[in-house]
Structure formats: structure tokens, C-alpha cells
C-alpha positions in Angstrom: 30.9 108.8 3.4 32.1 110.6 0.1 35.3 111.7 2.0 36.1 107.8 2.9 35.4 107.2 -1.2 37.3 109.9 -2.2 39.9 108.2 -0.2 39.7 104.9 -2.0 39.7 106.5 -5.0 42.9 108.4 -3.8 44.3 105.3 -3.2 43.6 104.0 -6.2 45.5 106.5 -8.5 48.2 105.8 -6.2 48.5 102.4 -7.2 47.9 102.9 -10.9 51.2 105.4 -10.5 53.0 103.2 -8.8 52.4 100.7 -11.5 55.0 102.3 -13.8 52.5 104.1 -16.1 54.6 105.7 -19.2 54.6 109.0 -17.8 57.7 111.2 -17.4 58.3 112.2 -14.3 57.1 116.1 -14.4 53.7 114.1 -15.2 54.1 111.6 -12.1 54.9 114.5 -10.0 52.2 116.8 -11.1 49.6 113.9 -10.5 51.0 113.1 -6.9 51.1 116.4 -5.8 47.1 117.0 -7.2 47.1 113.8 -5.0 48.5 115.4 -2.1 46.1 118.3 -2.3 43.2 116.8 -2.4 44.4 114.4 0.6 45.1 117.6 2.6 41.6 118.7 1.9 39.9 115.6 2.9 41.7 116.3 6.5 41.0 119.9 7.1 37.0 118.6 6.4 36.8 122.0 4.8 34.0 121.8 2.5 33.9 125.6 0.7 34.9 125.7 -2.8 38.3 125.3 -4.2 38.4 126.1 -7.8 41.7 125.3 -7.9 41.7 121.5 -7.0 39.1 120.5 -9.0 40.5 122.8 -12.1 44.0 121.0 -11.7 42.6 117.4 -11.6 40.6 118.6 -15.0 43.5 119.2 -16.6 45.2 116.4 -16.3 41.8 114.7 -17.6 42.4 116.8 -20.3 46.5 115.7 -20.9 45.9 112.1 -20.2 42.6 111.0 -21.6 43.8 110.2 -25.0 46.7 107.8 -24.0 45.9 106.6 -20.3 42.3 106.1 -19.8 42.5 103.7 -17.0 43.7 106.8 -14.8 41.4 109.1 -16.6 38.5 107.6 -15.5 39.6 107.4 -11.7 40.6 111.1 -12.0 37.3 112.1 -13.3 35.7 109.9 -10.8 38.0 112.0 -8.5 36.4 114.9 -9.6 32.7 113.5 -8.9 33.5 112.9 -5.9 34.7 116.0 -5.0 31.8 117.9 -6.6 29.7 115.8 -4.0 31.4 116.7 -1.1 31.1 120.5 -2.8 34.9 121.2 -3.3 
């Protein structure tokens, strides 16, 4: 079950990015590929720890929060998510 919501959630970014949010393109890239990641997770099933995907969708919590907080709060739902499913 988290895996299918992380999904959604997943999807849901997508869709806010494909909306034409104001960011350049280094920012649309780094979010997709975070995207990507964490997609690539969910299919392995691989539950041990990655510091490294849940650090890299933090900081862009941390670069977005002030200006987009629509996608902030699905990234740090992201992150919930993943804690749950202990990534």
C-alpha cells in the first residue's frame, strides 16, 4: 500500500511540473530525475535505507518552499511516504 501512494504522489509532482511551474530548467531536471529515483526504487521493492534519496528530495524542500509551496508539500509528503516504506 505505501508503494501504490508513493506512486500517486509521484504522479502528482509530475503533473504540477508539467504544469509550467517558474522553474528554470536545471530545477525541472533535478526534480524529475529525484522523480526518477525514487520510481526506480519503488520497482526494485528494495526496502533498506537510502540516505541519498530522501536527502535529495529534502533539499529541494529546502530550495522550493519559499516560492512554490504547492510542490513543497507533495515533496515532503514524498518524503513521508518514503520514511514509511523505510527508505
Amino acid at each position: 500500500m505505501p508503494a501504490r501512494e508513493l506512486q500517486e504522489r509521484l504522479n502528482s509532482l509530475r503533473e504540477q511540473l508539467d504544469r509550467n511551474v517558474p522553474l528554470s530548467e536545471e530545477e525541472l531536471a533535478g526534480l524529475r530525475e529525484e522523480a526518477r529515483q525514487i520510481e526506480a526504487q519503488i520497482k526494485l521493492e528494495e526496502v533498506s535505507p537510502d540516505n541519498n534519496l530522501v536527502d535529495g528530495v529534502n533539499l529541494a524542500v529546502e530550495r522550493f518552499e519559499v516560492d512554490h509551496p504547492d510542490l513543497t508539500a507533495t515533496l515532503r509528503d514524498i518524503i513521508t511516504r518514503l520514511h514509511s516504506m523505510g527508505i
